[in-house]
C-alpha positions, 0 to 999 in steps of 0.5 A: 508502553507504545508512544503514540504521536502527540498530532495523530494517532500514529504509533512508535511501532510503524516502521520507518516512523521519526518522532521528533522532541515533541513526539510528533511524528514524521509523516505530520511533519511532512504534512505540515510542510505542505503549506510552504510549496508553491503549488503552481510552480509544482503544476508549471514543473510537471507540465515542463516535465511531460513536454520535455518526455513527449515526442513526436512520434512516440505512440505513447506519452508515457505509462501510467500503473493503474489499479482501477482505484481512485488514486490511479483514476485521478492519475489518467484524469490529470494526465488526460487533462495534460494532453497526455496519450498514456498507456496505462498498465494494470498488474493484476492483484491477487484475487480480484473483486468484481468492484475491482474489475468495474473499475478497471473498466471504468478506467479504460472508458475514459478513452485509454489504451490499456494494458493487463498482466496476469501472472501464472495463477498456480505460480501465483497461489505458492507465492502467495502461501511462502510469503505468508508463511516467511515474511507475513505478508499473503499480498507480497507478489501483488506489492511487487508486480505493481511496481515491477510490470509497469517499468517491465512494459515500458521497457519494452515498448520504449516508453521512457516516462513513468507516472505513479501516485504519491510517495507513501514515504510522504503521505504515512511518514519515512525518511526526509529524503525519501519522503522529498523525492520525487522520482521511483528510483530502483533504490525506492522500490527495493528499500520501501516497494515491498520486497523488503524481507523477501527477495524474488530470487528467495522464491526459486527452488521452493514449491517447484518455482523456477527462475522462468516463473519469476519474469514478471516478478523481476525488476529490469536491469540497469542496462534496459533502463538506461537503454530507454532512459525510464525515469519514474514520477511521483505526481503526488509531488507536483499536485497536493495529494489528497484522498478524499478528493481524489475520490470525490473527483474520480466518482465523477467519473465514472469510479464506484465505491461502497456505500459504507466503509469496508471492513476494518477501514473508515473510508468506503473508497479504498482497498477495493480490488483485492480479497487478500487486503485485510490479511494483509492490514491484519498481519500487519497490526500484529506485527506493529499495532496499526493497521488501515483504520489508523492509516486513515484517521491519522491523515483525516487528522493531519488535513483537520477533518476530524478531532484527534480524540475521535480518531482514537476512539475511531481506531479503537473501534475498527482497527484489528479485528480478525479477518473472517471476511473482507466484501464478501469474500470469506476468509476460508475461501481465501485459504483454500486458494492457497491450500491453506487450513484455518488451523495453519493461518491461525498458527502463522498468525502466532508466530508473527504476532509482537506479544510486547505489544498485546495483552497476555495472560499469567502463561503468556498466552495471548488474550482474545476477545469473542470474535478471535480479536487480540486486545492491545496494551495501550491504544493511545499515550496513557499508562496501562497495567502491569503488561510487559510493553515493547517495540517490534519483534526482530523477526517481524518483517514485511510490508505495511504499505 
C-alpha cells in the first residue's frame, strides 16, 4: 500500500521524497521551517548580493530565465524593483500556447530587454518522440533548455549573475541540502534539472541527430563559467515564496490566467505556456501516482489554506485523467507533431505504467475507467483489497518536476 504523508497528500513514490518517524514528509518539514528565517535580513542579503554583481559598466545586471509565467514575472517585477536592468531570456517551450506568447509579451511590456531562443524545430519533435519513448518524459528538451540557454547566454554576453525562482527541492520536497541551497549549481541541474535518465550526449546518432543539433542542449563548460564567474541565485531563497501570491501580484501587472483551473490541475495560473504539460504530469502519475492536482493541494495544505481531507478528495478528483486535451489542444494534434499513433502512445503509456501501484484484474491486465483513466490502489493511508502494492518500478525514470 502506498504511504501518504500524515500533513499533506504527498505519496511515498515521489522520488527524492523523506518521511521521517512521524511520516511527515520532507517537503512539510522544509515549510515548517519557514517560520524560523528572518526574512528581512534574507531581503538585506539579496540586495548586498545584486549590489555586489552590478557594475558600472556592465549593460546588463544580470539574467533573469523567463517563461512568461507568474513565477518569472514576479521575478523581473522584484528585480526591477531592486533597480536591476536585467536581460531576460526566454527557451522557448515545446509547443506554445497563445496564452503562453501574451505572457511573454506582457513581460517584455514591463520595460525589459529580452531575448528568445528557439531551437531547431524538426530537431526538436525527434527529441521530443525518443525522450517519451526512453525516459517518459515528451517535455524533456524543454526541462533542459530552461536551464541550459539562460547560463549559455550569459556566457556569452558576460553577464555573471543569474536570477531563477524557487528551489523545487525546497518547495515539493528533496534532500536537506539541496533544499537549503541557494545557488543553481552544475551538480543541481544534472542531479535534479531534468537530465536524469537521459543525458544529451545519449541523443546523438539517433534519428539522424548530431553533436551541431545538440548546441543549445549543451550546458557550458566549467572553464566558460569560471571565465565569466556565472553564479546562479535561487530568489525563493531571499523571498518566502508563494504561488498564489505571486500570481495575484503578477496579474497585476499585466500577467493573464484562465478563469477556471486547466485540466488535470486546482489552480487556473500555472502551466500555460506548453500543450505538451499534461503528457508530462500524465506520465509522471503513471510512474509515481501523483501528479499536478497533488503538487498543488499539498502546498495549498502546508500554507493552511485548505483542509487535508479536501485535498484528498480534490486530488481524487483531478489527478490522472487520460490526457485527451490540455487548453485546447488535442492530444492527436500533439502526437502527429512528433509522428506518433494513439496506438503507440497508449503502448508507451504501458511500458511506463508502475502495475504495483494501479488496480489490475485476475490476468494482470490494467484496469480503466470509461474515459482510459487507471484507478489507483489506494488514494490516502488506508487499507484496500487484495492488490498487490509497491514502490516504483526501476525502469521508471525521468523528471517529475
Amino acid at each position: 500500500m502506498i504511504k501518504y504523508c500524515r500533513r499533506c497528500v504527498m505519496p511515498e513514490t515521489k522520488p527524492d521524497i523523506l518521511f521521517d518517524e512521524n511520516q511527515v514528509c520532507s517537503a512539510c518539514r522544509h515549510f515548517s521551517l519557514r517560520d524560523e528565517v528572518d526574512w528581512d535580513a534574507r531581503g538585506r542579503e539579496l540586495r548586498e548580493v545584486f549590489d555586489r554583481y552590478r557594475q558600472e559598466g556592465r549593460q546588463y545586471d544580470c539574467v533573469i530565465p523567463v517563461s512568461g509565467g507568474k513565477d518569472s514575472t514576479f521575478q523581473v517585477i522584484r528585480m526591477l524593483e531592486l533597480g536591476a536592468r536585467p536581460l531576460c531570456v526566454t527557451a522557448t517551450t515545446d509547443h506554445l500556447t497563445d496564452i503562453g506568447r501574451r505572457n511573454i509579451e506582457n513581460i517584455k511590456s514591463l520595460g525589459v530587454d529580452h531575448i528568445e531562443v528557439s531551437t531547431n524545430p524538426v530537431v526538436r519533435r525527434r527529441i521530443n518522440k525518443l525522450a517519451l519513448t526512453q525516459v517518459g518524459d515528451i517535455a524533456w528538451p524543454e526541462h533542459v533548455t530552461i536551464f541550459t540557454v539562460p547560463v549559455r547566454i550569459a556566457v556569452q554576453m558576460n553577464i555573471p549573475l543569474i536570477v531563477w525562482g524557487e528551489n523545487s527541492q525546497n518547495e515539493y520536497g528533496g534532500p536537506a541540502a539541496a533544499a537549503e541551497d541557494n545557488t543553481l549549481t552544475r551538480r543541481w541541474l544534472e542531479e535534479f534539472g531534468g537530465l536524469l535518465g537521459l543525458r544529451v550526449s545519449d541523443l546523438e546518432g539517433q534519428m539522424g541527430i548530431t553533436e551541431r543539433d545538440l548546441i543549445q542542449y549543451s550546458y557550458p563548460t566549467d572553464e566558460e563559467l569560471s571565465e565569466v564567474g556565472v553564479t546562479g541565485i535561487f530568489l525563493g531563497y531571499y523571498l518566502p515564496w508563494d504561488g498564489a501570491q505571486n500570481a495575484m501580484i503578477a496579474q497585476g501587472y499585466g500577467f493573464e490566467s484562465y478563469p477556471h483551473p486547466v485540466e488535470g490541475a486546482l489552480l487556473p495560473y500555472e502551466n500555460l505556456d506548453n500543450a505538451h504539460h499534461r503528457i508530462h504530469d500524465y506520465f509522471k502519475f503513471l510512474k509515481y501516482g501523483f501528479a499536478r492536482a497533488t503538487d498543488h493541494a499539498c502546498m495549498a495544505v502546508r500554507r493552511g489554506r485548505m483542509s487535508r481531507s479536501d485535498a484528498v478528495e480534490l486530488v481524487k478528483r483531478h489527478d490522472g485523467k487520460f490526457p485527451w486535451s490540455y487548453l485546447g489542444v488535442d492530444l492527436t494534434e500533439v502526437l502527429d507533431s512528433i509522428g506518433m499513433t494513439l496506438d503507440e502512445f497508449e503502448s508507451t503509456c504501458d511500458r511506463f505504467t508502475n502495475k504495483a501501484i494501479f488496480k489490475t484484474n485476475r490476468a494482470g491486465e490494467l484496469i480503466r475507467e470509461a474515459d482510459g483513466s487507471l484507478i489507483k490502489t489506494n488514494a490516502d493511508n488506508e487499507d484496500s483489497s487484495s492488490e498487490t502494492y509497491g514502490r516504483r518500478s526501476t525502469d521508471s525514470v525521468g523528471s517529475v518536476a
